[in-house]
C-alpha positions in Angstrom: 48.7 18.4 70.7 45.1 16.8 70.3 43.4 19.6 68.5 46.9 19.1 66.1 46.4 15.4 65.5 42.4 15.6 65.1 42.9 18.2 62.3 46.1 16.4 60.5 43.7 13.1 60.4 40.7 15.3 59.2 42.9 16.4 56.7 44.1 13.5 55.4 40.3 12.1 55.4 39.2 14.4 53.3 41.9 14.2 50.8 41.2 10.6 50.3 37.9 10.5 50.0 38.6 13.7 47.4 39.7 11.2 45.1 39.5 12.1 41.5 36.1 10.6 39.5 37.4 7.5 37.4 35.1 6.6 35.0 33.6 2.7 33.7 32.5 1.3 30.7 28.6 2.3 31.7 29.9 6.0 31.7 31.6 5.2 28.1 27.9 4.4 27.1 25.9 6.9 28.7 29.2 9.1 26.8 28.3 7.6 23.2 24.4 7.9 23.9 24.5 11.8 25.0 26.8 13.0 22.0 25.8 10.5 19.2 22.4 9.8 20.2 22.6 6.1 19.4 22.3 2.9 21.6 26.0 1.6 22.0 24.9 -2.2 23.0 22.9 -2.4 19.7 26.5 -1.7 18.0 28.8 -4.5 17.1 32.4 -2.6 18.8 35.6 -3.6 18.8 36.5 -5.2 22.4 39.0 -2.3 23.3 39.4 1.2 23.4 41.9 3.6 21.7 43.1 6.0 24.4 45.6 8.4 23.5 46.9 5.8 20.7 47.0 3.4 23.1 44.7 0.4 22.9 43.0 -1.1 25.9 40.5 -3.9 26.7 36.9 -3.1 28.0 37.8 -5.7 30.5 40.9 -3.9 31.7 38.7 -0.5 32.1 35.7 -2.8 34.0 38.5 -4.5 36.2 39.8 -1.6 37.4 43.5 -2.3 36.0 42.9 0.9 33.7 41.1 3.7 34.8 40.0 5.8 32.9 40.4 10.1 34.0 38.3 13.2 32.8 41.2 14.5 30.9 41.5 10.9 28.8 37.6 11.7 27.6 38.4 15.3 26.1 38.6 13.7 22.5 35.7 11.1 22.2 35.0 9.4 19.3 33.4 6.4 17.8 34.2 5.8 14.5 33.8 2.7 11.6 36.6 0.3 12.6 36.8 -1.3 8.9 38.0 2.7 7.5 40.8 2.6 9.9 41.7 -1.0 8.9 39.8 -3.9 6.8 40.6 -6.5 8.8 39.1 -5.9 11.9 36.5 -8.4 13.3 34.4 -5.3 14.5 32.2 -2.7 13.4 32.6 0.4 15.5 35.9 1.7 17.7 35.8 3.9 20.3 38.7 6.0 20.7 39.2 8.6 23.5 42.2 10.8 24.6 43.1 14.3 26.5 43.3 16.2 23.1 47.0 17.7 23.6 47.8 16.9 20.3 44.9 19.5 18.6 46.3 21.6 16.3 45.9 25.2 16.4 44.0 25.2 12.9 41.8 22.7 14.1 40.7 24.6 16.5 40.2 27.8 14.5 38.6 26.1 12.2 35.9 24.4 14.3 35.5 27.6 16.5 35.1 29.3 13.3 32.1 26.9 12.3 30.9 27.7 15.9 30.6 31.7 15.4 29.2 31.1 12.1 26.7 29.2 13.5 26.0 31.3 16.0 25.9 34.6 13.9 23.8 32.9 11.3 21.2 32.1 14.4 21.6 35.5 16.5 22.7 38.4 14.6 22.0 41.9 15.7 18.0 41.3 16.9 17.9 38.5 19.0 15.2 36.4 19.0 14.7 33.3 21.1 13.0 31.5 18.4 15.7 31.5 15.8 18.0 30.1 18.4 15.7 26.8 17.5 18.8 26.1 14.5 21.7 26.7 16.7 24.3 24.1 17.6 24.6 23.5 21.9 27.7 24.6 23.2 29.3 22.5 25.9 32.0 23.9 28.2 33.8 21.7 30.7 30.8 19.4 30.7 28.1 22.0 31.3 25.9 22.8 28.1 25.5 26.8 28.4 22.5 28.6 27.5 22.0 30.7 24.4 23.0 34.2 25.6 26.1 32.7 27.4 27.2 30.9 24.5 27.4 34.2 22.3 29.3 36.0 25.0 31.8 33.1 25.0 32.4 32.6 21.5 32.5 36.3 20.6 35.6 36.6 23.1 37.0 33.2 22.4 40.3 32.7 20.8 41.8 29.4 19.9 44.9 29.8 21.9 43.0 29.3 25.1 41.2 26.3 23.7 42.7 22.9 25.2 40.7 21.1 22.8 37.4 21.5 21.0 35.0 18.5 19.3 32.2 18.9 17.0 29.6 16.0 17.5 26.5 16.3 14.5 23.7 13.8 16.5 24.1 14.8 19.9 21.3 13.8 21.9 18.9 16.7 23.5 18.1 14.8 26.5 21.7 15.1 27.6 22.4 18.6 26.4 18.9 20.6 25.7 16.4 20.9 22.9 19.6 22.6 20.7 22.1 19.7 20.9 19.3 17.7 18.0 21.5 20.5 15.8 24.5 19.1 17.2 26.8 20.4 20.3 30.3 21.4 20.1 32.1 21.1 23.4 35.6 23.0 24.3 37.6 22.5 26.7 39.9 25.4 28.2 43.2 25.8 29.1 43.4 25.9 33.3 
């Protein structure tokens, strides 16, 4: 009975501390410095975040009343507040969201860009050195190499793509020398 209880409470330990990662508004930063390469407190945004078409404050996210899930920062984008409305008192929105809503096209269409890419920088002979003009690929959060990335795309169809970004100013210190050509990160379907 004691070697029972002593696992059931060693159990339930370890499933709380297993506790999925939420994410602040210092992560949102580190976020918009990695794939735009910019410095996001030297930017006048708005003082809330788009997540899913929802909008919530900074203040909610820092306070803990939202938090904020690795599926919510699939689609991640910051984009001029005053094209998506004139009268806003800001420059720049961020707007985030799990990407279930991708169309299939889209998603041809930027994988398509990808293996373009990609052909244009490996075909037939490869050479290390001409990999210097290809685009980073990103999957689930881990940038992959250029070998790996030509294996993946050349098998890859859009139906097992959750959701897949294109971001032109990615910064290499987050992603490798390549990502100064830009990074395109795709998420998969569990």
């Amino acid at each position: 009975m004691k070697f029972y209880f002593t696992t059931v409470v060693l159990i339930l330990s370890m499933a709380l501390a297993c506790k999925a990662q939420v994410y602040t508004v210092e992560n949102l930063k580190k976020r918009v410095i990695a794939k735009y390469n910019t410095q996001p407190d030297s930017l006048n945004f708005c003082d809330f975040v788009v997540i899913d078409g929802v909008p919530y404050s900074f203040s909610d996210i820092e306070n803990g009343k939202k938090e904020l899930t690795a599926e919510e920062l699939r689609v991640f984008l910051f984009v001029k507040a005053q094209q998506l409305s004139p009268h806003m008192k800001c420059d720049w929105l961020l707007i985030l969201g799990s990407g279930e809503y991708q169309k299939k096209k889209a998603k041809k269409e930027l994988l398509s860009k990808l293996k373009e890419n990609l052909n244009s920088c490996a075909s037939g002979l490869t050479i290390y050195d001409k990999f210097d003009s290809c685009m980073a690929v990103v999957v689930g959060g881990k940038a992959l190499n250029e070998a790996e990335s030509i294996q993946l795309v050349k098998k890859l169809k859009a139906g097992r793509i959750a959701y897949i970004a294109l971001y032109q100013n990615a910064n290499p210190d987050y992603y490798g020398y390549r990502a100064r050509n830009g990074i395109v990160e795709i998420f998969l379907k569990e």
